[in-house]
C-alpha positions as CSV (number, residue, x, y, z in Angstrom):
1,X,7.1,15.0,-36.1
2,X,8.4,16.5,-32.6
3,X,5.5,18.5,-31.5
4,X,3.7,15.1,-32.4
5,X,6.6,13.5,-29.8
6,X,6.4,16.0,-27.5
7,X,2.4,15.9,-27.7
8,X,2.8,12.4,-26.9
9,X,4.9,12.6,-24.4
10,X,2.6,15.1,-22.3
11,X,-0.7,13.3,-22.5
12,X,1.6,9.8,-21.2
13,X,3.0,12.1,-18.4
14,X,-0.4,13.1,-17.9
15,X,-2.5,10.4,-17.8
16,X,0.3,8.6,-15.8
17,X,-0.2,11.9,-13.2
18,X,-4.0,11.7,-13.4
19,X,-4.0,7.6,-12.5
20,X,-1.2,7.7,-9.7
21,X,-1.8,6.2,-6.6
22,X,-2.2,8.8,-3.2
23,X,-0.2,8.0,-0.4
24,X,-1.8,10.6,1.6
25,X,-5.9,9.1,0.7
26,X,-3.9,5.9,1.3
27,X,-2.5,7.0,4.7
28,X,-6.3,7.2,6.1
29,X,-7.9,4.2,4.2
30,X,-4.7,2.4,6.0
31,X,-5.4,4.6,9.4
32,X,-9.1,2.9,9.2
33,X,-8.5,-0.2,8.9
34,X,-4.9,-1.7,9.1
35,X,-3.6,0.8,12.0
36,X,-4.6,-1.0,15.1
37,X,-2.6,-4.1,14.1
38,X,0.4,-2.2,11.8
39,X,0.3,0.6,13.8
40,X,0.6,4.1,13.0
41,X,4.2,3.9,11.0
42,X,4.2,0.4,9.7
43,X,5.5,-1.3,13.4
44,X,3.9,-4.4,14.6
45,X,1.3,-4.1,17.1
46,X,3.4,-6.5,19.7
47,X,-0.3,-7.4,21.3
48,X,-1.8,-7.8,18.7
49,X,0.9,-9.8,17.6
50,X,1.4,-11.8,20.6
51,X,-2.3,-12.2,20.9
52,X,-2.4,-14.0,17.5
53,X,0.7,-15.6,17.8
54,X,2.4,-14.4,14.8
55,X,5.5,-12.6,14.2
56,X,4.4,-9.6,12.1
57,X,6.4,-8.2,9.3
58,X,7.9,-4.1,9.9
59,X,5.8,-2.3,6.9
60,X,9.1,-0.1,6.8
61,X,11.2,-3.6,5.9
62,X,13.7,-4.3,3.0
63,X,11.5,-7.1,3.0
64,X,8.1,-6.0,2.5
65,X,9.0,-2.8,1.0
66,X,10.4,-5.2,-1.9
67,X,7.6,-6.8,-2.7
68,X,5.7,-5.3,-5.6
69,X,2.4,-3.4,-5.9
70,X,0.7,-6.5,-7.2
71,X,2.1,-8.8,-4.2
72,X,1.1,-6.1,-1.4
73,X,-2.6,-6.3,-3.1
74,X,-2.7,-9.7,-3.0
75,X,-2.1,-9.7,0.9
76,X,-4.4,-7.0,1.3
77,X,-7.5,-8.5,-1.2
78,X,-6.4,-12.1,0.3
79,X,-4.8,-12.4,3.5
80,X,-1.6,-13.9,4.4
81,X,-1.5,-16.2,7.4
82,X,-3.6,-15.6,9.8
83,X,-4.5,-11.8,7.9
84,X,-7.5,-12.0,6.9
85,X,-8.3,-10.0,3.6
86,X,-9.2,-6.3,4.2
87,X,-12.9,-6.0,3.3
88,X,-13.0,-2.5,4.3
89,X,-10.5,-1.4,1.1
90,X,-11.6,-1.6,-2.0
91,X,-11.4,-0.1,-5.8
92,X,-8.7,2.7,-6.2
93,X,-7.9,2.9,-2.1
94,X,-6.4,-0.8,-2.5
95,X,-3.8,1.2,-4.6
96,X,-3.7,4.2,-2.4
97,X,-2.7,2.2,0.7
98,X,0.2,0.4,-1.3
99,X,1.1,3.8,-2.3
100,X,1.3,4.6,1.2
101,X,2.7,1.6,2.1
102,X,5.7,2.0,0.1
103,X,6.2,5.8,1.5
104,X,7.0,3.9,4.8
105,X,10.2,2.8,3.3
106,X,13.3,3.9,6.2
């Protein structure tokens, strides 16, 4: 019965392994196509900013950084405001880029 536990508990910690998001694939989807307006560390373009006349949330924030994984997909698949959704991230990098997201934390 505990080599069946143990068992168990390997192929979870496995599988859980294999399926985890990557920060670092998600650090160049996000370099590709959220950088110019996020810039490079999760600071607010202020022109871009400015130029669309919204206040931009710090990626680093208490704010965004507590949002879950499902709530920073949704702004990324949908928009938010005047952000429009992200066509250019798709499948697995979705969960990549709210994996690197999430690494921004100060």
């Amino acid at each position: 019965m505990r080599n069946i536990l143990i068992l168990t508990t390997l192929i979870t910690t496995a599988a859980a392994v294999a399926f985890a998001a990557d920060a670092k694939a998600g650090q160049a989807s996000y370099d590709k196509s959220c950088k110019s307006c996020h810039g490079t560390d999760g600071t607010p373009n202020p022109a871009i900013a400015k130029m669309m006349k919204v206040e931009m949330k710090d990626l680093k924030s208490a704010e965004v950084q507590g949002m879950s994984n499902d709530d920073i997909k949704k702004v990324i698949t949908e928009g938010k405001g005047k952000m429009k959704p992200v066509k250019t991230v798709t499948g697995s990098a979705i969960d990549d880029v709210v994996a690197y997201v999430h690494s921004l934390k100060k």
